[in-house]
N, C-alpha and C positions, 0 to 999 in steps of 0.2 A: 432642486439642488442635486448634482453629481455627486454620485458614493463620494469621487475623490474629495470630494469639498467636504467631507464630514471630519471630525475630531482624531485623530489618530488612523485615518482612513488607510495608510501603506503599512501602518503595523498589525492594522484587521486582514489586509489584503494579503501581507505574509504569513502570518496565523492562518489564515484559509487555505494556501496551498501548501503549507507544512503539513496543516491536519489532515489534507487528503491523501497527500504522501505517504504521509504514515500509515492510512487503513490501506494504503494501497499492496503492502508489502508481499501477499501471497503472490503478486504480477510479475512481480521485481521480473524474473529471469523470462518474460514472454513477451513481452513488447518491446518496441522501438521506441527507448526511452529518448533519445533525441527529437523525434515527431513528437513525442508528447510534450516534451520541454517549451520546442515550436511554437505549437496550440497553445500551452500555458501561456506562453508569453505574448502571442498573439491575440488572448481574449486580454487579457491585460491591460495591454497596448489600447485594445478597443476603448476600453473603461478608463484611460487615462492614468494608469499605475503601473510609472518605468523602475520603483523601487523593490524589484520582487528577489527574492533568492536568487543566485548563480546557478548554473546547470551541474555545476562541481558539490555547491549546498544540496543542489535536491536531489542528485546522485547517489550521495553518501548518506542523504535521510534514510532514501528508498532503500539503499541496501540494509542499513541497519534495519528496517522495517521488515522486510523478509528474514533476516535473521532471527528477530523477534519473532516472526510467523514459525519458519524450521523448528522454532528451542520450543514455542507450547506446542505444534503438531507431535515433535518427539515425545513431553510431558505426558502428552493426552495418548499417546502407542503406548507408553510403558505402564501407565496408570489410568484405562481406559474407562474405568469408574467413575471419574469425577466428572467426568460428561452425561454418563447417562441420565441423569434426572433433565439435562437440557436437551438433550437427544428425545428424552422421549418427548416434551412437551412439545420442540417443536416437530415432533415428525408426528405427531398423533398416537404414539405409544402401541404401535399395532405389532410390537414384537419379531417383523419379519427382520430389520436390522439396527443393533448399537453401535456405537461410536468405534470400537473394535475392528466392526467389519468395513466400515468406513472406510477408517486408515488403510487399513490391508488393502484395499480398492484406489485411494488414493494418496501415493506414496509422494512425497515432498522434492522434488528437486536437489541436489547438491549444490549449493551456491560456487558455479564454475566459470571462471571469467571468459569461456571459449564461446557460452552461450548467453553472456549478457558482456557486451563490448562495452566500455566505454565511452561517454562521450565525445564525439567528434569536432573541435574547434570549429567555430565559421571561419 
């Protein structure tokens, strides 16, 4: 049986690339979101599912998604405690650096429409 043949198969298949969208948000302003759109739609297409989100819907997820990303990276600058207990577990807790010195090293993007264009109509 084809995914698409299964029960609710185009509302799994839009829940799937919402949900990826959304973790995607730290990318927002670095890729060519129309190739990616593309590809989306392209694997899609392969698996037989022409019901997917518009490029406008996953446009506007992504951004909100990086927004969401910006507001906890600010959170976690001004209130750089609430990381460290995950900071240490995942970094091995060797003290050379916390979430602190992180941010200082990797500073967030300004969401600026000069470096993240809009979608291009076909």
């Amino acid at each position: 049986m084809l995914a698409h043949e299964k029960p609710d198969s185009a509302v799994r298949a839009a829940a799937t690339i919402n949900g990826w969208v959304d973790q995607l948000g730290p990318c927002y302003p670095f890729v060519q979101r129309p190739q990616v759109y593309r590809r989306v739609a392209e694997v899609a297409a392969k698996w037989a599912f022409d019901e997917i989100p518009s490029r406008d819907a996953i446009n506007s997820r992504w951004r909100r998604a990086y927004k969401r990303w910006c507001a906890l990276r600010k959170e976690v600058k001004e209130r750089p405690e609430i990381l460290d207990s995950v900071w240490q577990q995942a970094s091995g807790a060797d003290g050379q650096e916390d979430a602190a010195d992180f941010n200082d090293k990797h500073a967030c993007p300004e969401l600026d429409d000069s470096l993240a264009p809009p979608f291009d109509p076909d």
